[in-house]
C-alpha positions in Angstrom: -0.4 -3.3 13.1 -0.4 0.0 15.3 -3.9 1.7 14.6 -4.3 5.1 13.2 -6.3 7.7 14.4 -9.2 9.0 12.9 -8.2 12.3 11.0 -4.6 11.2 10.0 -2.6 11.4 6.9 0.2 8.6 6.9 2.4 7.7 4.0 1.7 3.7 3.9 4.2 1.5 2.0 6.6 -1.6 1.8 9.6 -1.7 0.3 11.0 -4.5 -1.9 14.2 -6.9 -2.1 15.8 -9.7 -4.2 16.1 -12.9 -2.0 18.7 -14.0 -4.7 20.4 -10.5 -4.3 19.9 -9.1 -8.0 19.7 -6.1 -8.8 16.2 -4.9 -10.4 14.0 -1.7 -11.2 10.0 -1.3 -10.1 9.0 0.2 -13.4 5.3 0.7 -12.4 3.2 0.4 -9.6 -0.4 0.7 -8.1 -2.6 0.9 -5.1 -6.7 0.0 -4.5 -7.9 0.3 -0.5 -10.6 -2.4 0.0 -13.1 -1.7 3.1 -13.7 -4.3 5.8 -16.5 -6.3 3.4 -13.9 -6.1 0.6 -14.9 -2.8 -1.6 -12.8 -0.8 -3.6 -12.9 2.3 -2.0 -9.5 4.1 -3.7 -7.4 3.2 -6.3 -3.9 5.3 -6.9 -0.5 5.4 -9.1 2.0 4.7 -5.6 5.1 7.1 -5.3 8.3 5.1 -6.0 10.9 6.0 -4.5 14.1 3.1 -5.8 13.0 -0.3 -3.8 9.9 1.6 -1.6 6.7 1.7 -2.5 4.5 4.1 -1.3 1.0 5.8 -1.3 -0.7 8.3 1.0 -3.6 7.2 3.4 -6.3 9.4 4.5 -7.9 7.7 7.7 -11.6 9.7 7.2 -13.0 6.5 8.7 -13.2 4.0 11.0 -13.0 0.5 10.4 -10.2 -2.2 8.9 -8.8 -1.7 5.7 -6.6 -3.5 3.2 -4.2 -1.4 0.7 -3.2 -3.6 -1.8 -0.1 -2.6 -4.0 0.7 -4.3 -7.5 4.0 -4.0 -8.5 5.2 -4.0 -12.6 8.9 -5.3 -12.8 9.8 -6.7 -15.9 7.8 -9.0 -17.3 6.6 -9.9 -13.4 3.1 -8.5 -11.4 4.0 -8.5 -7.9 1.2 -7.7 -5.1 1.5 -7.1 -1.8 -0.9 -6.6 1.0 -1.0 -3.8 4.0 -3.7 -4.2 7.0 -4.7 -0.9 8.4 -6.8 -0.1 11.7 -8.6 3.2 12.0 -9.6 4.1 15.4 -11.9 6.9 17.2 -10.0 8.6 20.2 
């Protein structure tokens, strides 16, 4: 995980794949940040852009942070978890 620097803006994402290699289509997806003692500090609509996922992350405090994305595809909820580091320099 490379750390961020207070003050950023970085576009945080994953981006999905079939292990069976079918084809499929993200019809929905979400975002909540959680703080390092597990608050819900943010929660967003994520920008889809075909198999990525993204959403933008403000870093307007130091600490450890946890976006969690929930994915809609089909009749399937999906989540996914992304660590970020904020850091003073």
């Amino acid at each position: 995980m490379k750390p961020l620097i207070l003050g950023e803006t970085r576009r945080i994402g994953i981006e999905l794949y079939s292990i069976f290699g079918s084809d499929f289509e993200i019809d929905f997806a979400e975002y909540a940040v959680f703080n390092s003692v597990q608050e819900i500090i943010k929660t967003g609509i994520c920008r889809i852009e075909d198999k990525k996922i993204t959403m933008l992350f403000i870093a307007d405090e130091i600490g450890l942070f946890n976006v969690v994305f929930t994915i809609h595809i089909k009749d399937e909820i999906l989540k996914a978890k992304v660590s970020i580091r904020v850091v003073k320099r």
